[in-house]
C-alpha positions, -999 to +999 in steps of 0.1 A: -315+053-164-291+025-145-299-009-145-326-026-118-309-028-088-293-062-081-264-069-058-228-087-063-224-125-052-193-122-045-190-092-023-214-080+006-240-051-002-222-044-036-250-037-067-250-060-100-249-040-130-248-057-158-218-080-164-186-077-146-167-096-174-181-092-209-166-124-217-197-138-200-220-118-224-247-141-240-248-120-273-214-107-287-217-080-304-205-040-307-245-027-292-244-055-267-212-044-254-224-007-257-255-014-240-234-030-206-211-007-201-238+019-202-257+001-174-224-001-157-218+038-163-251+050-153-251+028-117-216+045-113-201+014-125-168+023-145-148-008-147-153-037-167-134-069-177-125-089-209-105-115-191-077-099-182-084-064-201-096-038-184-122-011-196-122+023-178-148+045-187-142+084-176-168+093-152-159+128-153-169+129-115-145+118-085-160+082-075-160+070-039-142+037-042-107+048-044-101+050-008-079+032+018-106+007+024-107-005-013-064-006-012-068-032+017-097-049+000-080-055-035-048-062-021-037-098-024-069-105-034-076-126-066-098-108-097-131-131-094-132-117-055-139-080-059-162-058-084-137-047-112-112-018-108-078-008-115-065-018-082-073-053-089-053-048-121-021-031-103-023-059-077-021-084-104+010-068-120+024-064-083+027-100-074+033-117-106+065-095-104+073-106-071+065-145-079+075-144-113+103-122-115+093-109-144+088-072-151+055-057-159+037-028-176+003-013-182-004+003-214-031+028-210-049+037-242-080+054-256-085+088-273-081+125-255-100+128-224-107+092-220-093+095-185-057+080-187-033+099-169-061+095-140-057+060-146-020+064-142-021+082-111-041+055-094-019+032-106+009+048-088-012+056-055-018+021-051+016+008-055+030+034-035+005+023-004+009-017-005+045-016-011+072-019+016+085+011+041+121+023+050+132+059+046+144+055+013+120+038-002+090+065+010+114+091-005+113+074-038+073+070-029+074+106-027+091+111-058+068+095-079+036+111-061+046+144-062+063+138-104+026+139-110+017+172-105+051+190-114+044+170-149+012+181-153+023+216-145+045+217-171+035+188-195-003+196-196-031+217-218-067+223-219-078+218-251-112+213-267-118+176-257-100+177-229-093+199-197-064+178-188-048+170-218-012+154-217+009+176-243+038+149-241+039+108-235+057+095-211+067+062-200+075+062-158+092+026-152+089+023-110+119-002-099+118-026-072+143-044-051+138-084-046+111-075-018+091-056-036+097-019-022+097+010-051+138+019-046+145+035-079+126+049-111+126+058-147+111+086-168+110+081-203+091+115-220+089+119-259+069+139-282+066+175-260+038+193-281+063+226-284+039+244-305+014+250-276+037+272-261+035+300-290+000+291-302-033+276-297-067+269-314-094+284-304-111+277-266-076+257-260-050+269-234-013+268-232+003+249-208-013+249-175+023+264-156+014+301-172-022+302-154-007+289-123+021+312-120-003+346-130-033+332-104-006+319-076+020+345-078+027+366-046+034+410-048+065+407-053+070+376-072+049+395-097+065+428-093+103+406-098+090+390-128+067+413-141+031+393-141+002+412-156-031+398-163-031+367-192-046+385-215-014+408-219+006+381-232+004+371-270+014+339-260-019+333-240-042+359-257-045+345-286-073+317-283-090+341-257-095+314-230-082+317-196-096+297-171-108+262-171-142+247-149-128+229-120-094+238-121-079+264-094-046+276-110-036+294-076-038+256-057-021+240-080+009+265-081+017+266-049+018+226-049+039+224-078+060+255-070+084+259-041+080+296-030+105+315-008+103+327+031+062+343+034+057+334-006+075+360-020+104+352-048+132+370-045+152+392-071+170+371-096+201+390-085+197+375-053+187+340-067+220+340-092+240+346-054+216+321-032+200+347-012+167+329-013+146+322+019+139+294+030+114+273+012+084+261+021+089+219+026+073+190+010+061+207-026+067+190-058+099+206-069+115+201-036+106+163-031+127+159-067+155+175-047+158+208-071+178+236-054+160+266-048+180+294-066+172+264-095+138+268-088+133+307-088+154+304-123+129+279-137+101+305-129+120+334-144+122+316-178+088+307-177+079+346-172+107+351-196+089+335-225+058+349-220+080+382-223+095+370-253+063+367-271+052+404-267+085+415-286+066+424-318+080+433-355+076+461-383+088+458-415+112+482-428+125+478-467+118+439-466+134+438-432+122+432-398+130+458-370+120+455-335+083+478-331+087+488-292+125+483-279+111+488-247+097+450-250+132+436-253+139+448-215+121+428-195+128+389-212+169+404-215+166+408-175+152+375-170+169+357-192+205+374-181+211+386-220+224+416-233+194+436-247+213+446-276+225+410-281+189+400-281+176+425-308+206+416-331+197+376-330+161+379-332+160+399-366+193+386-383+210+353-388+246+346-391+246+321-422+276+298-435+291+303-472+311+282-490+326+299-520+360+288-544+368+262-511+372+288-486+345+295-458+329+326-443+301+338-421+280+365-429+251+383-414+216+379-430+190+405-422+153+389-417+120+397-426+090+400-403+078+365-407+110+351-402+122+373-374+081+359-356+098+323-365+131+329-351+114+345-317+092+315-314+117+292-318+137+304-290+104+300-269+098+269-278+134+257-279+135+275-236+101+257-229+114+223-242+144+224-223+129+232-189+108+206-195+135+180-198+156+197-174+128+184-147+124+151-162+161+148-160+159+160-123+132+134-113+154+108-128+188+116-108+164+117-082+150+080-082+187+068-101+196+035-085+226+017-095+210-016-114+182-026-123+160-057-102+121-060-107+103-031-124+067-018-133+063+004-161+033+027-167+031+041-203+007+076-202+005+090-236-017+113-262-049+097-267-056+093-307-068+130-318-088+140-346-094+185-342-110+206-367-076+214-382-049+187-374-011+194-381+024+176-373+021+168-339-015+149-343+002+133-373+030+122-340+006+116-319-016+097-343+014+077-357+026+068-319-011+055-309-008+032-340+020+016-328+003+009-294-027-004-312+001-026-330+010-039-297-022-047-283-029-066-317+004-083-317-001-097-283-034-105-277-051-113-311-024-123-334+002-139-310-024-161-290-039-172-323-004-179-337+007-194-304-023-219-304-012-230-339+024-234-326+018-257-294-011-278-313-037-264-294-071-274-313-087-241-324-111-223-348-091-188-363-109-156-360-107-129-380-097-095-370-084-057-391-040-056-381-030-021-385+002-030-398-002-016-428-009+016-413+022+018-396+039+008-429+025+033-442+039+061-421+072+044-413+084+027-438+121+032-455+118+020-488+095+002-510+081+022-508+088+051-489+068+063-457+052+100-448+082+104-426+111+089-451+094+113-477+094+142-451+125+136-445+141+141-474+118+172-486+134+188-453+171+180-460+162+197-497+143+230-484+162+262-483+136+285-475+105+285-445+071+289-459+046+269-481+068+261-507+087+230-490+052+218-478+036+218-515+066+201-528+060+176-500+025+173-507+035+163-545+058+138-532+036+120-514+007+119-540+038+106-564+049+077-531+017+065-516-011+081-539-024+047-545-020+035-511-056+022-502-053+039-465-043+073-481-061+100-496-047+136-505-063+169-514-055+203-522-042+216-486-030+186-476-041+142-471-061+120-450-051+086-434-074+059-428-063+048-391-078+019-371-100+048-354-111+064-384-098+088-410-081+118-400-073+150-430-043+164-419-028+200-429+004+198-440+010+236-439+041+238-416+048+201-415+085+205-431+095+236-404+082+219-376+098+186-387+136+206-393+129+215-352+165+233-357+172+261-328+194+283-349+229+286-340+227+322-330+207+319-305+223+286-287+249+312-286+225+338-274+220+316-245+254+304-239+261+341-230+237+343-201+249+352-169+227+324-151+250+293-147+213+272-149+204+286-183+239+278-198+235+246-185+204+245-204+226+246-238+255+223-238+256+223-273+297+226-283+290+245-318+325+240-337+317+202-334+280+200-338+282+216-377+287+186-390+263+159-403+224+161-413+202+173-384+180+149-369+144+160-378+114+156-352+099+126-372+127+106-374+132+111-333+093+102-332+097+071-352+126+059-330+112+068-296+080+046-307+101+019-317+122+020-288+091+017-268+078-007-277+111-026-278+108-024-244+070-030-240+076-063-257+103-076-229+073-068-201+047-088-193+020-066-206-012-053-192-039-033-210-067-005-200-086+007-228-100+041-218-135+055-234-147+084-235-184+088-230-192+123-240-177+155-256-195+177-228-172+164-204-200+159-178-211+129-155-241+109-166-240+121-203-238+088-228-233+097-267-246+059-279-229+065-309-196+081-303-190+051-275-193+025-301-171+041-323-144+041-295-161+001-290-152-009-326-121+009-333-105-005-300-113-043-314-131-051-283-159-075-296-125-094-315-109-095-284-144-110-264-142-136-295-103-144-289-109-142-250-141-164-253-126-189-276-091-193-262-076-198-231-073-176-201-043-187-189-009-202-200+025-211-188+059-227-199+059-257-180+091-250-164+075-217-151+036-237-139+063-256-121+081-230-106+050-211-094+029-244-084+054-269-072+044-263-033+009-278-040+024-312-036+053-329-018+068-349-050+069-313-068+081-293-038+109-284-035+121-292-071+108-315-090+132-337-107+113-358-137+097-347-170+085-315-169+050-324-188+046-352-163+053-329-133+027-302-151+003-333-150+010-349-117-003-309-101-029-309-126-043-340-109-037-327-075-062-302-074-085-324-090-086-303-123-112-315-150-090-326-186-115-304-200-105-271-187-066-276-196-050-287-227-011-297-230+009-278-255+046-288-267+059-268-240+031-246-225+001-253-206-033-239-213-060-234-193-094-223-203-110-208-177-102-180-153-120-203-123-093-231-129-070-208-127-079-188-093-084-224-079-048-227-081-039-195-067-058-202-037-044-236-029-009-219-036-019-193-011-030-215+014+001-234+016+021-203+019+001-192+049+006-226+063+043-223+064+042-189+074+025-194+100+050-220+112+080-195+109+054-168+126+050-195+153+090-195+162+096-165+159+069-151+179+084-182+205+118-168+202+108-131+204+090-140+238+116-162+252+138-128+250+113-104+262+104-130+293+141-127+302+142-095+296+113-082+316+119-110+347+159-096+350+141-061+351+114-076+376+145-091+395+167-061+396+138-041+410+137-064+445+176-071+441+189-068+478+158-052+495+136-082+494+131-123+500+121-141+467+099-173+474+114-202+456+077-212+438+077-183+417+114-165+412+117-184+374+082-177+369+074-169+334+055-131+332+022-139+309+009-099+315-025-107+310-046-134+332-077-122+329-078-132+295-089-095+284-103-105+248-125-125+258-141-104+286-160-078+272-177-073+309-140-057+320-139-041+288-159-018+284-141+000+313-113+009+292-110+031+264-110+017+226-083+001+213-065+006+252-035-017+255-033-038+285-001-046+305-011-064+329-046-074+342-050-103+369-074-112+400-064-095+432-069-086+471-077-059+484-079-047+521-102-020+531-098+001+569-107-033+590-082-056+570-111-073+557-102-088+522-118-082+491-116-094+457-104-068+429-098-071+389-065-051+387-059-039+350-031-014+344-026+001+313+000+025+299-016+056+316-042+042+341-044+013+364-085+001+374-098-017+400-128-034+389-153-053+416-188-069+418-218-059+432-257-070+434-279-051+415-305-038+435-334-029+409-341-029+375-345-057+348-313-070+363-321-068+400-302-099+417-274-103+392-239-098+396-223-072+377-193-054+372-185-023+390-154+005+386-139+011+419-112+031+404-092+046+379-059+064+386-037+078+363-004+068+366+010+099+370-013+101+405+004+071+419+037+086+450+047+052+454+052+018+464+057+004+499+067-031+499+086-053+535+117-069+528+102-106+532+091-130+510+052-118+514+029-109+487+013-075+500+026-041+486+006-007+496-001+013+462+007+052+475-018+077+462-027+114+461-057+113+484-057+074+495-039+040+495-047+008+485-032-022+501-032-049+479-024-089+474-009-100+443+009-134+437+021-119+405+035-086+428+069-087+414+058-080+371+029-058+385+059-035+400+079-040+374+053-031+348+041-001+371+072+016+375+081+011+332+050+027+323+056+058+353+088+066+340+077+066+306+049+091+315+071+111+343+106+109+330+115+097+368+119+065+384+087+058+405+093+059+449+100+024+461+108+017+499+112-011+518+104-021+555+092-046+577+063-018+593+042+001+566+013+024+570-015+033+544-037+057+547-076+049+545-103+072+528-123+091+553-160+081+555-191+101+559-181+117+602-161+093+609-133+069+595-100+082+577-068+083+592-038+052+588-037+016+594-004+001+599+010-032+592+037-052+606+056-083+589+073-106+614+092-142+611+070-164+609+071-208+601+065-219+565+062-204+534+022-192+545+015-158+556-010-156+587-024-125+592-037-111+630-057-075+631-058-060+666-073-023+660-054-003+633-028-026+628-022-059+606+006-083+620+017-106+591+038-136+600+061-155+574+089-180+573+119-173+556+123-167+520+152-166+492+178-142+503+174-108+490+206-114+466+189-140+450+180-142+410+160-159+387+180-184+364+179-181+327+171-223+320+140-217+337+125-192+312+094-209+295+098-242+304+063-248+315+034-252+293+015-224+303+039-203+313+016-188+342+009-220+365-003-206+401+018-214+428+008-233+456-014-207+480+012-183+502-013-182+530-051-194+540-080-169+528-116-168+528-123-195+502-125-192+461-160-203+445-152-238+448-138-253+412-126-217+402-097-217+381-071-192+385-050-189+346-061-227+335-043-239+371-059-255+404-068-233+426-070-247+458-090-253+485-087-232+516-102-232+553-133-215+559-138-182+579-157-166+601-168-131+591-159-119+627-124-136+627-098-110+621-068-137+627-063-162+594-042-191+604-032-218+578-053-247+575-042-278+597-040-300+568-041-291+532-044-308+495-009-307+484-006-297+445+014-304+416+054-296+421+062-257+417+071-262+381+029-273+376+032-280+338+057-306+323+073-288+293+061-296+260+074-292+221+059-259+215+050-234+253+017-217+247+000-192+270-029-196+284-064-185+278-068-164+314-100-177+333-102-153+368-116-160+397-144-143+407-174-134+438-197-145+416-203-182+418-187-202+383-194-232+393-217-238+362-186-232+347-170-269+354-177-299+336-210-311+346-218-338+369-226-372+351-255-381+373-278-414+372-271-413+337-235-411+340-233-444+367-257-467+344-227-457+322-201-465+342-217-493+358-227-509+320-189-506+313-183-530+338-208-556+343-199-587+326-224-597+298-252-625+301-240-664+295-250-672+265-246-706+242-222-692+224-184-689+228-176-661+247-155-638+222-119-626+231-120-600+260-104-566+253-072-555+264-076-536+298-072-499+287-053-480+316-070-455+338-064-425+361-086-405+385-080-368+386-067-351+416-073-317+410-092-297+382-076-288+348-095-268+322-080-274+288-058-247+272-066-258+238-086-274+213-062-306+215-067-304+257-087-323+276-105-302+306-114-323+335-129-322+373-115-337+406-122-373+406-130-375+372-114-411+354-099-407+323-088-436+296-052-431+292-042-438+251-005-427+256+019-419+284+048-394+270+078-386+285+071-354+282+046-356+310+019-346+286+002-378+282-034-383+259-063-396+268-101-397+264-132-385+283-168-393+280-156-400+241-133-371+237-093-373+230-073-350+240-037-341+263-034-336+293-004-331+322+002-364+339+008-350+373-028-338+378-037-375+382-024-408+397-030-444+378-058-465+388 
C-alpha cells in the first residue's frame, strides 16, 4: 500500500512520498533505501535523487507527468524546485552546456527491462522541445525523434525479461551550435546481437521488424515479397512466440516504414528502375532522408532472410544437398542472385591451398551442419548490414561540419543473466562492467581521491571497484584475459564445432583457474560480476567470436543486380586476404574502451534504472530482487560518499567564470588572485565558512542549498540585464512601428483632407482604454482576442444628439460598448456595461470622411451607419482599413466631401431614412455644430493643408506618447476630474438638453502646449483610464478636509515664544499649485488634483521635475503647475 498521503513543500498540490533525495534518509542502509523507493513506486512516485543521481524505477504503466506542462515547469528551473524527474536532469545537462561550454552525457544503466531506452527517449523529447527553432534545426529535431522508432524496429527483441529489449548499444551524441539549438548528431551503435536473427530461446522473439512487416504488410506488398503467416518461417517458428501484450506490430510498421501510393510496394523490378509511388510523408525512414526505391530494397532483404532460412538441407554421402530447390526461388528473386549461384555457395566453399610455394583454389563440398552455418551466416551477415546501413543513413543525415557543444545519451543492454547465457551476454555483461567502472571511477573513487588531492579534511569510505573484473576479461598479459585467450584459440581453430570451444575451456582453467572471480565447470565457467555470478556456455563462443562472412558469399552478393545490396559489400577481396581477422571480442573490447574514452571528456550524468518485477506489471514489488539491483548498483556507498562529501565543486577559474556577475569588482573579469576572487563572491552572498571549504585549486561546497543560492542570484542578475536590453529594444522596435503606422495613417488622408497641427506627430498608442485592466469591456470579446485599437468615443444617433461609446476594434470585429441603469435585480441602480454592437469587418462598405480638419467620419454599414467622433480618427482609419484588407483582399471604400449622409436604423412605425451633414468654414480650430431637422451643419477654421505630413523628429518625444489634445469643439461636459489616457481633460460649457446648436465656450482653461509631456530618458505608454457616463469622481485624490487645513495651517503657524533660543529656521522648500489634474503613469509618478500644492525637491531640465505630496515622492511634468 503507498505511503500516508502528505503533500510537497515545494510545489502546490503535489503528494510527499517518502524522501525526494535519499541523501536526506535518517537511516542508511540497503532495506531503508528499499523501503523509500517502494513508498515512492506505490504512490506513482518513480524518481528519486542521490544528489545529483538519479533513480528511475520502471513503472511498467505510461505515467501522467510527462506532458507539455511539466516541459515548461522543469525548464530553467533549479533541482530543489520540482518533485524529481528526468526532465529536471536533462535541464541540468542543457544549461551547464550552454554556461559551461562543456559537453555532457547521461549514462543510463540498470539490468534488462529496467526501463532505459524509455529513459532515453524522454531525454531526447525534452531537448528537442526547449531547444531553439529554425528549419533546420526542427529537421535535425525530427531526425532524432523519428531515429527512435526506425532503431527499435530494427535494433529491438522481446525476450523473457523484457518486451522491449535493445539487441544493440548505442551511443546518440545530439550537437549543438553556441545557442543551444540541436544542428547536427552522432550515432555510435556496437554490439548488434546477430544471433537473434537465426535463433531464439524459448517465449523470446526476433527482431521486432519481422512481426511488423507480416501484421502491417498491404496485398500486394505480401503477394511481391511473399509474406505468409510467422509461423512459416524457421527463422521465427522456432521459439513459438509471436505476438507480444501491448505491442501492435501493424502501427508500428507503418510508422517506421515508408509505403508506396495507397500502401502497396511495388515489384522489385519496378523499385531497381524507380517506378515507386509516391510515399506517404513524414514516417521514420523518410525523415532520415532514405530514397524510396532504398526503402522497398531494405524490405525485400528483410523478406529475403526470412526466405533464406526455410532453405533446408539433406545429407547425401557426408554431403549436404539442398532438400526442396523450390526454396531457393524466392530469397534468389529478392535478393537479385542467380538461383544456381545460390545453391552452389550455400553447400560448398572455395578454400585456399598453399602447396611446394605455389597457390590454388579449390572447391570444398559441405556437410549439413555446415551448409545450416554457412546459410545463417549470410542471414546474419544481410541483417547486420542493413542495420548499419540505417545507422549510417541517420548519420549523413544530422552530419554537420565541426563539432561546437554536444549531449550524448549512451542506451545500452542492461546486465543479463538467462537460463542459458552465451557470447553476446558474455559482451553484454563485459560492456556493463565497464560502465559500472565509470560510475565508480567518478563518483566514489575520484571524489574520494580528489578530496585527498586538494586537502579537503575527510574520513575514507569503503566501497567493492570492479576493476578486477574488467581485468579479468580484458586483460593482455599477465595474465591473459577471456578475450586474449579466445582470441588466440580462434586464430588456431580449423574446424567449427565443439572442439575449439573445449580446447578453450582448457585454456582458460590453465589462465585464470585460480582467479578468485572465476569459476569453471564441465560445459563451460561462471564470473563473479559486481551484479552477481553469471555461468556462461561456452558452446559456440569460438564461431561466433571468428564472426567471418565467408568469401564466397561477399562474392555472392557482389553479383546482385540491386546497386543497394552491392553497396552493402564493399569488401575489395584480392586486398582484404591478408592479415588476421578481427574477431567480435576484440571489436567489443575496443568499442567499450573507446566509449568510455569519450565518456570521460563529458561531464557525466547518471540514471540508474531498477527493475521492480519479472511480471512486467504496474504495482508489483519483488522486496528482494529490488535490493539486489540496490546493492549491486552501490547505491547505499554512493548515499555514504554523497552524504559525507561535497555536492558541488569547481576550479576556481571556472566558479569565477560562472559567478563573476554577482558583484561589480568580479564582473566583468576579475583581475587579482583567483582564491581571493572565489572568496570575495563567497562573502557576497553571505555564505556560511561552514558550507564551503577552499581546495588548492577547487572550491567545495557541501550542500546542494548553497549551491542553488548561487544559481538564483546568478539568475536574477541575468534577468536584470535582460530586461534592460528587452527595455531598448522593445523602445526601438516601437519607435519603427510608430513611424511606420503614422506614414501609413498619413498617406491614407494625403491630399483629400486638413490635418490639425495638435495632433499630426501624434504618437499612435492603439489601446486607451487600458484593455487589461478592464475586465468590464472584456468580457465582450472572445478569449485571448487581440485588440487594435480601443478608445472612448461619440456617437450621434437620428437627432444628432451625442452619445458616449467604447470603440474596440479587433482583427475581425469592431464593438461599440455603452452604459446603461439597471432597472431590477440585485443590481438595480448601478451602471453597467452594455453591447451596442458588434460588426464584422467584412460588414463594414465604407468610410465617409469631409476634407477639413474635423474629427467626425460616418462608419458605412450593411443595414445602418454610425456617425462617430474620434480625436484619435486618423489610426482608427488607418487600423480599420489594415485589418479589412487582410480579411477582404481589397482596399476598404474611402470618400471624401464636405456634405455626407448616413443612414439611421428604422424604429418601431416610424424613424429610418438619412440624416445629412454639412461641414463649412468656420473660425478657430473648434467645431460648432447646428441641427435644423435632418441635417448637421459643422463649422471649422482652417486646418493643415491636405499635402501636409507628419515629421519623423516628432516620433515619441512625449512621455506618454498619447497626451490629448486640447478639445476640437465644446460638448456636453465629461464627469468632472475624468481623465482621458493619464491627460487633462478639460472643462467644457454646459448644455441644455433641448439645444441642438453647440457653440464654443466664451472663455476657456487654456492647457499645456500641444506637445503636453516634456520628453524624458526612457518614453513609456500610458496606463489608459477612459472617460465614462458613469460618474469617477471617487476616482480623484480625495479632498483633504478639516483635517487636511489643521495640517496645512500647523505648517505655517509660527511656534509659541519660549525661553529658549529659537533654533535655526529651515530653508524655505519651493512650492507649486497645480493647474490641471495629472494621474501618475507610474509607480515613480506623482498623481495630483487642480489646486493641489506640491513641495518641489528638484526642477530638471527635462521638464520632469520631483516632488512630494501629503509625504509621497514622486515626478511629475512641470508644465501642469506654476511656482508659488
Amino acid at each position: 500500500q503507498g505511503s500516508k498521503e502528505r503533500f510537497h513543500w515545494q510545489s502546490h498540490n503535489v503528494k510527499q512520498s517518502g524522501v525526494d533525495d535519499m541523501v536526506l534518509l535518517s537511516k542508511i542502509s540497503e532495506e531503508a533505501i528499499v523501503e523509500n523507493l517502494k513508498k515512492r513506486f506505490m504512490d506513482d512516485y518513480i524518481f528519486t535523487y542521490i544528489g545529483p543521481v538519479l533513480i528511475s524505477v520502471n513503472p511498467f504503466k505510461q505515467m501522467p507527468y510527462f506532458t507539455d506542462r511539466e516541459i515548461e515547469l522543469y525548464q530553467g528551473a533549479a533541482q530543489y524546485e520540482n518533485p524529481p524527474h528526468i526532465y529536471a536532469l536533462t535541464d541540468n545537462m542543457y544549461r551547464n552546456m550552454l554556461i559551461d561550454g562543456e559537453n555532457q552525457c547521461v549514462i543510463i544503466s540498470g539490468e534488462s527491462g529496467a526501463g532505459k531506452t524509455v529513459a532515453a527517449k524522454y531525454i531526447m523529447g525534452y531537448i528537442s522541445k526547449v531547444s531553439g527553432g529554425g528549419e533546420k534545426v526542427q529537421h535535425v529535431k525530427d531526425i532524432i525523434l523519428q531515429s527512435n522508432p526506425l532503431l527499435e524496429a530494427f535494433g529491438n527483441a522481446k525476450t523473457v525479461r523484457n518486451n522491449n529489449s535493445s539487441r544493440f548499444g548505442k551511443y546518440f551524441e545530439i550537437q549543438f551550435s553556441r545557442g543551444g539549438e540541436p544542428d547536427g548528431g552522432k550515432i555510435s551503435n556496437f554490439l548488434l546481437e546477430k544471433s537473434r536473427v537465426v535463433s531464439q530461446n524459448e517465449s523470446e522473439r526476433n527482431f521486432h521488424i519481422y512481426y511488423q512487416l507480416i501484421e502491417g504488410a498491404s496485398q500486394e506488398q505480401r503477394q511481391n515479397l511473399g509474406i505468409m503467416s510467422p509461423d512459416y518461417y524457421y527463422y521465427l517458428n522456432q521459439s513459438d512466440t509471436y505476438q507480444v501484450e501491448g505491442t501492435d506490430d501493424r502501427s508500428d510498421f507503418h510508422e517506421t516504414m515508408v509505403s508506396a501510393r495507397d500502401g502497396e510496394c511495388p515489384t522489385p523490378a519496378a523499385a531497381r528502375q524507380g517506378l515507386t509511388g509516391s510515399p506517404r510523408p513524414q514516417n521514420a525512414m523518410q525523415v532520415i532522408g532514405i530514397r524510396g526505391e532504398d526503402q522497398q530494397l531494405v524490405l525485400q532483404i528483410v523478406a529475403g532472410i526470412l526466405h533464406l532460412g526455410n532453405i533446408s538441407f539433406r545429407e547425401e554421402g557426408n554431403y549436404a544437398r539442398v532438400e526442396n530447390a523450390d526454396s531457393l526461388a524466392f530469397p534468389a528473386y529478392l535478393l537479385g542472385i542467380n538461383q544456381d549461384r545460390l545453391n552452389e555457395k550455400v553447400t560448398s566453399r572455395k578454400m585456399d591451398s598453399k602447396w611446394g610455394g605455389r597457390s590454388e583454389s579449390i572447391t570444398v563440398t559441405l556437410n549439413v551442419e555446415q551448409a545450416a552455418y554457412t546459410r545463417d551466416a549470410l542471414a546474419k551477415g544481410l541483417y547486420a548490414r542493413v542495420f548499419d546501413f540505417l545507422v549510417e543513413s541517420i548519420n549523413r543525415a544530422m552530419q554537420k561540419p565541426y563539432e561546437e557543444y554536444s549531449i550524448g545519451v549512451l542506451d545500452i543492454y542492461g546486465f543479463e543473466i538467462f537460463q542459458k547465457n552465451g557470447f553476446e551476454q558474455f559482451c553484454i555483461n563485459f560492456v556493463n562492467e565497464k560502465l559500472q567502472q565509470i560510475f565508480i571511477e567518478l563518483t566514489l573513487k575520484a571524489e574520494q581521491e580528489e578530496y585527498v588531492q586538494e586537502g579537503i579534511k575527510w574520513t575514507q569510505i569503503q566501497y567493492f571497484n570492479n576493476k578486477v573484473v574488467c581485468d579479468l576479461i580484458e586483460n593482455k598479459l599477465n595474465p591473459p584475459g577471456i578475450m586474449s585467450v579466445l582470441d588466440d584459440v580462434c586464430a588456431t581453430m580449423h574446424a567449427t564445432g565443439e572442439g575449439a570451444d573445449q580446447t578453450l575451456l582448457q585454456k582458460l582453467q590453465a589462465a585464470v583457474g585460480t582467479h578468485e572471480h572465476f569459476n569453471s565447470w564441465s560445459s563451460g565457467f561462471v564470473i563473479h560480476h559486481y551484479a552477481g555470478k553469471v555461468s556462461y556456455d561456452v558452446n559456440g563462443f569460438c564461431e561466433r567470436n571468428r564472426d567471418v562472412l565467408f568469401t564466397d558469399l561477399i562474392e555472392l552478393m557482389q553479383s546482385s543486380e540491386h546497386g543497394f545490396i552491392r553497396m552493402l559489400f564493399p569488401e575489395k577481396l584480392d586486398s582484404d586476404k591478408k592479415g588476421r581477422p578481427t574477431t567480435a571480442g576484440s571489436k567489443i573490447k575496443k568499442q567499450a574502451n573507446d566509449l568510455v574514452n569519450t565518456l570521460m571528456k563529458c561531464t557525466p550524468h547518471y540514471i540508474r534504472c531498477i527493475k521492480p518485477n519479472e511480471t512486467k506489471k504496474p504495482r508489483d514489488w519483488e522486496e528482494s530482487r529490488v535490493k539486489h539491483q540496490v546493492e549491486y548498483l552501490g547505491l547505499k556507498e554512493n548515499i555514504r560518499v554523497r552524504r559525507a562529501g561535497f555536492a558541488y565543486r569547481r576550479l576556481f577559474h571556472k566558479f569565477l567564470q560562472r559567478y563573476a556577475i554577482l558583484t561589480p569588482e568580479t564582473w566583468p573579469c576579475w583581475r587579482g588572485d583567483e582564491r581571493q576572487g572565489v572568496q570575495h563572491l563567497l562573502r557576497s552572498v553571505n555564505m556560511d565558512p561552514d558550507q564551503y571549504q577552499m581546495g588548492r585549486s577547487k572550491v567545495f561546497v557541501k550542500n546542494p542549498e548553497s549551491l542553488f543560492l548561487l544559481e538564483e542570484m546568478r539568475e536574477r542578475k541575468f534577468d536584470g540585464f535582460a530586461r534592460v536590453i528587452q527595455k531598448a529594444w522593445r523602445r526601438h522596435v516601437a519607435i519603427r512601428k510608430y513611424e511606420q503606422m503614422r506614414e501609413e495613417a498619413s498617406n491614407i488622408l494625403y491630399n483629400f483632407k486638413e490635418r490639425r497641427r495638435n495632433s499630426i506627430n501624434r504618437n499612435f498608442v492603439g489601446d486607451y482604454l487600458g484593455m487589461e485592466e478592464r475586465p468590464e469591456l472584456r468580457q465582450f470579446l472572445a478569449k485571448r482576442e487581440r485588440i487594435d485599437f480601443a478608445d472612448s468615443i461619440t456617437k450621434y444617433d437620428r437627432r444628432f444628439k451625442p452619445i458616449k461609446r467604447d470603440f474596440i476594434l479587433t482583427p475581425k470585429y469592431f464593438y461599440l460598448i455603452g452604459r446603461e441603469k439597471v432597472k431590477k435585480g440585485p443590481e438595480k441602480g448601478q451602471i453597467k456595461e452594455v453591447l451596442k454592437k458588434k460588426v464584422e469587418l467584412q460588414a463594414v462598405s465604407g468610410i465617409s470622411l469631409s476634407t477639413r480638419q474635423d474629427d467626425f467620419f460616418i462608419l458605412h454599414e450593411n443595414d445602418a451607419d454610425n456617425f462617430l467622433e474620434s480625436i484619435f480618427k486618423t489610426e482608427l482609419i488607418s487600423l480599420l482599413c489594415k485589418r479589412y484588407e487582410e480579411l477582404t483582399r481589397t482596399k476598404l471604400r474611402l470618400s471624401f466631401k464636405d456634405t455626407l449622409q448616413f443612414r439611421v436604423k428604422k424604429e418601431g412605425w416610424g424613424g429610418g431614412g438619412t440624416r445629412n451633414v454639412t461641414f463649412i468654414q468656420g473660425r478657430g480650430d473648434v467645431s460648432t455644430l447646428k441641427a435644423g431637422g435632418k441635417t448637421l451643419t459643422v463649422s471649422i477654421g482652417d486646418g493643415l493643408p491636405r499635402n501636409a505630413k507628419p515629421t519623423r523628429k516628432g516620433a515619441m518625444q512625449s512621455r506618454g506618447g498619447s497626451r490629448c489634445p486640447a478639445p476640437s469643439r465644446s460638448a456636453p461636459p465629461a464627469p468632472r476630474g475624468a481623465c482621458r489616457n493619464g491627460a487633462p481633460q478639460f472643462p467644457r460649457s454646459n448644455s441644455r438638453a433641448q439645444q441642438d446648436t453647440y457653440t464654443a465656450p466664451q472663455k476657456q482653461v487654456q492647457g499645456p502646449p500641444a506637445a503636453a509631456l516634456p520628453h524624458r530618458n526612457t518614453s513609456r505608454q500610458p496606463k489608459a483610464r477612459p472617460p465614462s457616463e458613469q460618474n469617477m469622481d471617487f476616482l480623484n485624490v480625495p479632498d483633504q478636509g478639516v483635517a487636511g487645513m489643521q495640517r496645512r495651517r500647523s505648517l505655517t503657524q509660527r511656534p509659541p515664544l519660549a525661553g529658549r533660543p529659537k533654533p535655526q529656521p529651515k530653508v524655505a522648500t519651493p512650492r507649486c499649485q497645480a493647474l490641471y489634474q495629472y494621474v501618475g503613469q507610474d509607480v515613480d509618478e506623482l498623481s495630483f488634483n487642480v489646486g493641489d500644492i506640491i513641495d518641489v525637491l528638484l526642477e530638471d531640465i527635462s521638464g520632469w521635475w520631483k516632488g512630494r505630496l501629503r509625504g509621497k515622492e514622486g515626478l511629475f511634468p512641470g508644465n501642469y503647475v506654476q511656482k508659488i
